[in-house]
LONUKE-845579 format. One record per atom (N, C-alpha, C): residue in three letters; x, z, y. Coordinates in steps of 0.05 Angstrom, whole numbers, plus 5000, padded with zeros to 4 digits. Last residue first. Example, Ala and Ser with C-alpha at 12.3 -4.5 7.8 and 13.67 -1.06 7.14 Angstrom:
Ser525751424955;Ser527351434979;Ser525851575001;Ala526451564886;Ala524651564910;Ala526451564934;
This chain:
Unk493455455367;Unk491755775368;Unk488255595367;Unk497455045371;Unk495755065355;Unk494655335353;Unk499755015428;Unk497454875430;Unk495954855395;Unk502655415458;Unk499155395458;Unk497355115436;Unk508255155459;Unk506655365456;Unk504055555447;Unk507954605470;Unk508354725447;Unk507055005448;Unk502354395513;Unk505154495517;Unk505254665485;Unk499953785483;Unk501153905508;Unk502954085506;Unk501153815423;Unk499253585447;Unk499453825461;Unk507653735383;Unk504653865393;Unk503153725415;Unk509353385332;Unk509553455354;Unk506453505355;Unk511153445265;Unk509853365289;Unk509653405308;Unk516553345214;Unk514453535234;Unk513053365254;Unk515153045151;Unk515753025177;Unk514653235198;Unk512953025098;Unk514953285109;Unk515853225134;Unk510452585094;Unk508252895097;Unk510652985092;Unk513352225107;Unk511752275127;Unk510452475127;Unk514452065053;Unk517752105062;Unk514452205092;Unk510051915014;Unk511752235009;Unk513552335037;Unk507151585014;Unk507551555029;Unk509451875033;Unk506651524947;Unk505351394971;Unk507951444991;Unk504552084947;Unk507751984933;Unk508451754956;Unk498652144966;Unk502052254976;Unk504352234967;Unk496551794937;Unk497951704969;Unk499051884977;Unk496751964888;Unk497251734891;Unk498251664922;Unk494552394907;Unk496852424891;Unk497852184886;Unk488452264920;Unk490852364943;Unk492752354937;Unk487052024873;Unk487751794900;Unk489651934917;Unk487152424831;Unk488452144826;Unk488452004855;Unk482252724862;Unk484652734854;Unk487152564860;Unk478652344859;Unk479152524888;Unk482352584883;Unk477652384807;Unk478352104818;Unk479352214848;Unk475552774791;Unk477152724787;Unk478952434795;Unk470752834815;Unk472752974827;Unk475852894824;Unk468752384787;Unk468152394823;Unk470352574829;Unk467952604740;Unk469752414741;Unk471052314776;Unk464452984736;Unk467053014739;Unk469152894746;Unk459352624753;Unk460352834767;Unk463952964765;Unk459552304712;Unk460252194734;Unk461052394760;Unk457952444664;Unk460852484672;Unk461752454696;Unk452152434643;Unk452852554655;Unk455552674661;Unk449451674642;Unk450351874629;Unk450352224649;Unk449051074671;Unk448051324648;Unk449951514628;Unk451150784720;Unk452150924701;Unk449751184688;Unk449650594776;Unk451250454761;Unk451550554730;Unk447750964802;Unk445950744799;Unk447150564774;Unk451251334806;Unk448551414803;Unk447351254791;Unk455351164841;Unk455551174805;Unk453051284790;Unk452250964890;Unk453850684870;Unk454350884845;Unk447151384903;Unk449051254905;Unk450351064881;Unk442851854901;Unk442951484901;Unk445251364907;Unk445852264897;Unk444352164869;Unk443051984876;Unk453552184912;Unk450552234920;Unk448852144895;Unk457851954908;Unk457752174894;Unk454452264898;Unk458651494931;Unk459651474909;Unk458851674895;Unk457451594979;Unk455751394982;Unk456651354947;Unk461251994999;Unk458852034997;Unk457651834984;Unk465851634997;Unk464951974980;Unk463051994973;Unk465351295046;Unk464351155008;Unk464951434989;Unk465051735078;Unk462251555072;Unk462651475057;Unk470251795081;Unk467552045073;Unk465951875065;Unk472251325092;Unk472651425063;Unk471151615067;Unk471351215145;Unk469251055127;Unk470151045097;Unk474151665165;Unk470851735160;Unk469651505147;Unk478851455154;Unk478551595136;Unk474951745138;Unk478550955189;Unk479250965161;Unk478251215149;Unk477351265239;Unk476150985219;Unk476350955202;Unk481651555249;Unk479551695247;Unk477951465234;Unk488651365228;Unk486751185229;Unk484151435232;Unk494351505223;Unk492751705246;Unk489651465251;Unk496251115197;Unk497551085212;Unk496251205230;Unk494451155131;Unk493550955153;Unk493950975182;Unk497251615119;Unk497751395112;Unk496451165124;Unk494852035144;Unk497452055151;Unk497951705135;Unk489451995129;Unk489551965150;Unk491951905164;Unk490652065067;Unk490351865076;Unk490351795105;Unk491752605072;Unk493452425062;Unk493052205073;Unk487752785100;Unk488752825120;Unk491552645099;Unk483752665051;Unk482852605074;Unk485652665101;Unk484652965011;Unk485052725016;Unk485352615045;Unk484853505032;Unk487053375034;Unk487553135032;Unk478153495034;Unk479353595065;Unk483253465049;Unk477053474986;Unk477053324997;Unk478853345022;Unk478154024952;Unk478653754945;Unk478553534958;Unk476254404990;Unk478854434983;Unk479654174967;Unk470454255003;Unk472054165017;Unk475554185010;Unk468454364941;Unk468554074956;Unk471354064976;Unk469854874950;Unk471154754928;Unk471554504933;Unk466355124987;Unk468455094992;Unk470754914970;Unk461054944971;Unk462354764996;Unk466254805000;Unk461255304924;Unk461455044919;Unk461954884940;Unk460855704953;Unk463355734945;Unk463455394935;Unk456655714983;Unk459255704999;Unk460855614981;Unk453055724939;Unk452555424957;Unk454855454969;Unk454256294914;Unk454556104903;Unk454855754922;Unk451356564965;Unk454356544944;Unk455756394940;Unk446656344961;Unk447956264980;Unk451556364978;Unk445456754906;Unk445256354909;Unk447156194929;Unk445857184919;Unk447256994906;Unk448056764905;Unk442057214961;Unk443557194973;Unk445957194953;Unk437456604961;Unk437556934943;Unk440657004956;Unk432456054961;Unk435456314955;Unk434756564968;Unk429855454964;Unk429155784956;Unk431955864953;Unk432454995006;Unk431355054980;Unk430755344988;Unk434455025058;Unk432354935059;Unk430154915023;Unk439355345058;Unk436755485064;Unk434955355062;Unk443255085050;Unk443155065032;Unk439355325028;Unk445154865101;Unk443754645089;Unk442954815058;Unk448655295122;Unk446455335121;Unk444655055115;Unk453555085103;Unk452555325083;Unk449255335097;Unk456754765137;Unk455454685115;Unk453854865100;Unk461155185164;Unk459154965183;Unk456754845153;Unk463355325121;Unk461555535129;Unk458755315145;Unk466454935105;Unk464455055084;Unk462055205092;Unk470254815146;Unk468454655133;Unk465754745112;Unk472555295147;Unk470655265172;Unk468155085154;Unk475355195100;Unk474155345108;Unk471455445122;Unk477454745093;Unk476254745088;Unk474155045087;Unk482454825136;Unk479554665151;Unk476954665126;Unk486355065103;Unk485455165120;Unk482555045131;Unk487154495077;Unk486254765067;Unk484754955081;Unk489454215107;Unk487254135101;Unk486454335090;Unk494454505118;Unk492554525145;Unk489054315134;Unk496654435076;Unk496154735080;Unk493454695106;Unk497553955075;Unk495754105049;Unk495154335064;Unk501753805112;Unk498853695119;Unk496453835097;Unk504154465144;Unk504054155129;Unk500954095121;Unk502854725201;Unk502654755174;Unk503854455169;Unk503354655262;Unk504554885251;Unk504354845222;Unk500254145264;Unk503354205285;Unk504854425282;Unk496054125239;Unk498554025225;Unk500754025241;Unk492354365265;Unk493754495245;Unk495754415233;Unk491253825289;Unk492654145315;Unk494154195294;Unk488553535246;Unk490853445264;Unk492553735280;Unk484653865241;Unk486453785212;Unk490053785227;Unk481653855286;Unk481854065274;Unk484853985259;Unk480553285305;Unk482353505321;Unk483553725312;Unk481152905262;Unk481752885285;Unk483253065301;Unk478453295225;Unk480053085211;Unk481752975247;Unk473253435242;Unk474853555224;Unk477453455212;Unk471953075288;Unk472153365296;Unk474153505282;Unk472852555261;Unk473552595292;Unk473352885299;Unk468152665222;Unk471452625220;Unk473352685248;Unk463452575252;Unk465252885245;Unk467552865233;Unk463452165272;Unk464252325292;Unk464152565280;Unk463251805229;Unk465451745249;Unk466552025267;Unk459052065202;Unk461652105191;Unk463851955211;Unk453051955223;Unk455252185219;Unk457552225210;Unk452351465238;Unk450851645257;Unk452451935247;Unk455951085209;Unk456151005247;Unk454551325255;Unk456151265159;Unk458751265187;Unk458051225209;Unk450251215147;Unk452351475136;Unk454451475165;Unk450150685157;Unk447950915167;Unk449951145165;Unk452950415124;Unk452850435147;Unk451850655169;Unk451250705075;Unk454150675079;Unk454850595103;Unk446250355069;Unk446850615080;Unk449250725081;Unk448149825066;Unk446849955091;Unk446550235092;Unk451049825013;Unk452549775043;Unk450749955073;Unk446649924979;Unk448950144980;Unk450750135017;Unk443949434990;Unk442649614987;Unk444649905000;Unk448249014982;Unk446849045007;Unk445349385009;Unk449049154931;Unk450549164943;Unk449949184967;Unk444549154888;Unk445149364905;Unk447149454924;Unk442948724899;Unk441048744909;Unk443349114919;Unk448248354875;Unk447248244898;Unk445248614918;Unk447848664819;Unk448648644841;Unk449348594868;Unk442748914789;Unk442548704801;Unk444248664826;Unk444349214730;Unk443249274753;Unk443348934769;Unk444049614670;Unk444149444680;Unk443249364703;Unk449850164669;Unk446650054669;Unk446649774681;Unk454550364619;Unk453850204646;Unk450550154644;Unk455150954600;Unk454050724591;Unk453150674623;Unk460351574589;Unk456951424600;Unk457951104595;Unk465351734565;Unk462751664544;Unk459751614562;Unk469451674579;Unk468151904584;Unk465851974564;Unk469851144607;Unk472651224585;Unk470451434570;Unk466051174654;Unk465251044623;Unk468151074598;Unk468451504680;Unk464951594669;Unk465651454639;Unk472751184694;Unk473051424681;Unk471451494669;Unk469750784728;Unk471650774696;Unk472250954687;Unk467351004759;Unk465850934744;Unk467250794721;Unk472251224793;Unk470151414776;Unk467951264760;Unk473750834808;Unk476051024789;Unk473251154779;Unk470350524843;Unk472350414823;Unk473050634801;Unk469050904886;Unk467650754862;Unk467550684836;Unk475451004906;Unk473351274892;Unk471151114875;Unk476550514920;Unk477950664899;Unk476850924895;Unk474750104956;Unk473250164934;Unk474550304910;Unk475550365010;Unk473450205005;Unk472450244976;Unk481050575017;Unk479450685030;Unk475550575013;Unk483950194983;Unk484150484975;Unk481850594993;Unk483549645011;Unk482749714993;Unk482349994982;Unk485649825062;Unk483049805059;Unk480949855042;Unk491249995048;Unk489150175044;Unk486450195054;Unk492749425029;Unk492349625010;Unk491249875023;Unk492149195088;Unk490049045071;Unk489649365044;Unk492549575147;Unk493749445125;Unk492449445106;Unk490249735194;Unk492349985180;Unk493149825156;Unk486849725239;Unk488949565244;Unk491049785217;Unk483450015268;Unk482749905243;Unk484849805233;Unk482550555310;Unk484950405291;Unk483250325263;Unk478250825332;Unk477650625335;Unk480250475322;Unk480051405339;Unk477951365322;Unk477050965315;Unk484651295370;Unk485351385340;Unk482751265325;Unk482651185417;Unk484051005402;Unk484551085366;Unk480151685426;Unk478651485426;Unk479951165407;Unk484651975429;Unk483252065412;Unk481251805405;Unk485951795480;Unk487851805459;Unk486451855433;Unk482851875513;Unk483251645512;Unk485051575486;Unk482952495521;Unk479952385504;Unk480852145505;Unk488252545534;Unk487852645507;Unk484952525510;Unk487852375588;Unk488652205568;Unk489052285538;Unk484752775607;Unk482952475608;Unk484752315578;Unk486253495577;Unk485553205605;Unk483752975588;Unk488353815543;Unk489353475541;Unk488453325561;Unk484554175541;Unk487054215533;Unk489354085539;Unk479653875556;Unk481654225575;Unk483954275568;Unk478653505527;Unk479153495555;Unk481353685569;Unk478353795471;Unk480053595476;Unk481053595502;Unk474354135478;Unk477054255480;Unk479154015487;Unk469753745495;Unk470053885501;Unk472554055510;Unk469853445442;Unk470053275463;Unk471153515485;Unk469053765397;Unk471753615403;Unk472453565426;Unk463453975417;Unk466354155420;Unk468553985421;Unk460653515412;Unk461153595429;Unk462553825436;Unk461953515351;Unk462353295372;Unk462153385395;Unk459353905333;Unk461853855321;Unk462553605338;Unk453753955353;Unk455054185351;Unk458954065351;Unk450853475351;Unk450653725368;Unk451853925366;Unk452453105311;Unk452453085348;Unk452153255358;Unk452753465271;Unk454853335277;Unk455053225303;Unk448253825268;Unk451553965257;Unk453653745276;Unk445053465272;Unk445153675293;Unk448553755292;Unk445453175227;Unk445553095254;Unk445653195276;Unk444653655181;Unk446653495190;Unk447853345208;Unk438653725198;Unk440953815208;Unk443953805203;Unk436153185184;Unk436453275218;Unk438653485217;Unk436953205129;Unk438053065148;Unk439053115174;Unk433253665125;Unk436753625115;Unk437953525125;Unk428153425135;Unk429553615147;Unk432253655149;Unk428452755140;Unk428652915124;Unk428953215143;Unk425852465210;Unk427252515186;Unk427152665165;Unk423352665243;Unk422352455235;Unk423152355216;Unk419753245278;Unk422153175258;Unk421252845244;Unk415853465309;Unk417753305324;Unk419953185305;Unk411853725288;Unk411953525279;Unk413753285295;Unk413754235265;Unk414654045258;Unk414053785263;Unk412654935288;Unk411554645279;Unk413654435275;Unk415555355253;Unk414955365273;Unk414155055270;Unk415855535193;Unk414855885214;Unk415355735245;Unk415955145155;Unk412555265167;Unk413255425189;Unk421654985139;Unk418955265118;Unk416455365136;Unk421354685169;Unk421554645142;Unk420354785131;Unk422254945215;Unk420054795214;Unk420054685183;Unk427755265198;Unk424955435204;Unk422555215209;Unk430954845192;Unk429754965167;Unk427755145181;Unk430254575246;Unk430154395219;Unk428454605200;Unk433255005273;Unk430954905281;Unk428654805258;Unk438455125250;Unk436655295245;Unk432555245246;Unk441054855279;Unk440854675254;Unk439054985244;Unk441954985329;Unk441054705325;Unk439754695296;Unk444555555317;Unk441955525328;Unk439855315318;Unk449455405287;Unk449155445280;Unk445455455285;Unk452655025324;Unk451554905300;Unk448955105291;Unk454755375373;Unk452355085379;Unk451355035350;Unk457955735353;Unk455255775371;Unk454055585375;Unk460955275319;Unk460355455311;Unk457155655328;Unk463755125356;Unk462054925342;Unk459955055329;Unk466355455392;Unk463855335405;Unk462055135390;Unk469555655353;Unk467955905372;Unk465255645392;Unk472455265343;Unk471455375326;Unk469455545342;Unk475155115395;Unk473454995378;Unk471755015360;Unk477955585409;Unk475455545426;Unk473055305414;Unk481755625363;Unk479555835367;Unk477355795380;Unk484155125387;Unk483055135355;Unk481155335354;Unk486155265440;Unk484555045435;Unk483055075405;Unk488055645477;Unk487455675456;Unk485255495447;Unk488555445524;Unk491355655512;Unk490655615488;Unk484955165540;Unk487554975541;Unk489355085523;Unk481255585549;Unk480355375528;Unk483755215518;Unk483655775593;Unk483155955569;Unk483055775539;Unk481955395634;Unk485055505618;Unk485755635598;Unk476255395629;Unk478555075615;Unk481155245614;Unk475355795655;Unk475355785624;Unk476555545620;Unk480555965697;Unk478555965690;Unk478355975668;Unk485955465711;Unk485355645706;Unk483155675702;Unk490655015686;Unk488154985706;Unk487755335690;Unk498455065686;Unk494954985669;Unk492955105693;Unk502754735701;Unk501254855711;Unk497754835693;Unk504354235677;Unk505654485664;Unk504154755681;Unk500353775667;Unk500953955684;Unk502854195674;Unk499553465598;Unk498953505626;Unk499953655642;Unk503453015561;Unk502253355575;Unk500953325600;Unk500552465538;Unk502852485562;Unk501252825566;Unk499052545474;Unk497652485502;Unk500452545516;Unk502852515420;Unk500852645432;Unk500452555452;Unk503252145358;Unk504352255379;Unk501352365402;Unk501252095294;Unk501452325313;Unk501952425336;Unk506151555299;Unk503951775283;Unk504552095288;Unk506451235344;Unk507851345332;Unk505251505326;Unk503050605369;Unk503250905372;Unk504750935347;Unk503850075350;Unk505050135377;Unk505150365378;Unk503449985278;Unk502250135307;Unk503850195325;Unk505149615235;Unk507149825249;Unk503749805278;Unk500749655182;Unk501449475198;Unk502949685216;Unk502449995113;Unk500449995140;Unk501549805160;Unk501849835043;Unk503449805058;Unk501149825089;Unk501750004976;Unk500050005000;Unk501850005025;
């Protein structure tokens, strides 16, 4: 897998701003950018997406919802809470040309034919050969119908949520952490947040405060398997946010119970095989590209401050 050379150096940061920081709360925000992110996605997600499940279960009307409930708050989570913090710390920390910089990142398509391919159809691919090593049975299906079929929401998926929560979790978050951690440790770390921001999708069934136990600990397992792909690959497509939110989306669009192995495959392996294919790709692109995940990084604005 080879990436096209980018005029930007991977990872480099915005021109600093002022060695004089602005005071107030943008200064505060500037000192401590990762805490103020978390502290504001966090008081915004949590309300927004509360809305959904209390009109879900009746205790306030509904009929402003047009979507799934689930849905909506996922949408909340991600334009209303996890997008407008990025945008937010980004500014105070970084000014104009950290949101111009960021903007470019999310918009690099430009990363080379092999990890289009790896981005596109190597979770599909691996797990519905594995299913079937596994012992499921291909179904028979009408390719044409479900290719369009799968694509459009694979559209839907990235353009209304996975561009711009990658851009939160993978962008700002993953990215800061990786100016003090290596790139595992600081995907690790994000699967954290990641689990928690996600835990209340799990109110809209019946639970128990086992149950909801149990729904963290499984967000957290997800995200401890994904959150490193995801910043492997991000380091291998040259700081691509495009690339690697239109690898959430074929995640999603591969692991979901309408999705391509869903549709594709009888049996019940496909679940393991999903993980295990998660696997096999990051370990594949971090050999890959081995000599860049021990590189240090530079910080976005003043070293000091800038991963708290």
């Amino acid at each position: 897998m080879s990436s096209t050379n980018a005029s930007a150096t991977l990872f480099r940061p915005p021109a600093p701003m002022s060695a004089l920081r602005p005071g107030g709360i943008r200064g505060l925000v500037a000192q401590r950018p990762i805490t103020a992110f978390l502290a504001l996605t966090f008081a915004l997600a949590y309300p927004l997406m509360a809305l959904p499940i209390l009109a879900a279960r009746g205790l306030i009307p509904d009929g402003w919802i047009r979507i799934p409930p689930d849905e909506m708050a996922g949408a909340l989570l991600t334009l209303g809470a996890l997008l407008p913090a990025t945008l937010i710390v980004t500014w105070c920390a970084d000014g104009h040309d950290g949101l111009k910089h960021l903007a470019r990142r999310m918009f690099r398509w430009r990363v080379g034919t092999g990890w289009w391919l790896l981005v596109l159809i190597g979770l599909p691919a691996l797990t519905t050969g594995l299913a079937v090593l596994l012992g499921d049975s291909l179904k028979s299906v009408d390719p044409a119908e479900m290719f369009l079929r799968q694509l459009g929401l694979l559209a839907v998926n990235f353009l209304l949520v996975n561009l711009w929560e990658e851009t939160a979790w993978a962008g700002f978050l993953q990215t800061r952490l990786e100016h003090r951690h290596n790139v595992f440790v600081a995907a690790l770390i994000t699967a954290v947040p990641f689990a928690f921001a996600h835990l209340p999708l799990a109110l809209f069934a019946d639970f128990t405060p086992g149950s909801l136990a149990g729904s963290l600990l499984l967000y957290l397992i997800l995200g401890v398997l994904v959150r490193p792909m995801i910043g492997v690959i991000l380091r291998g497509t040259r700081d691509s946010l495009f690339a690697v939110a239109l690898l959430h989306s074929v995640f999603n669009r591969t692991n979901n119970e309408n999705g391509i192995a869903a549709e594709l495959l009888d049996g019940q392996a496909r679940t393991l095989c999903m993980l295990i294919a998660v696997i096999i790709i990051t370990a594949a692109a971090a050999v890959t590209i081995r000599h860049r995940l021990t590189r240090r990084t530079s910080n976005h604005g003043n070293t000091a401050t800038a991963a708290h």
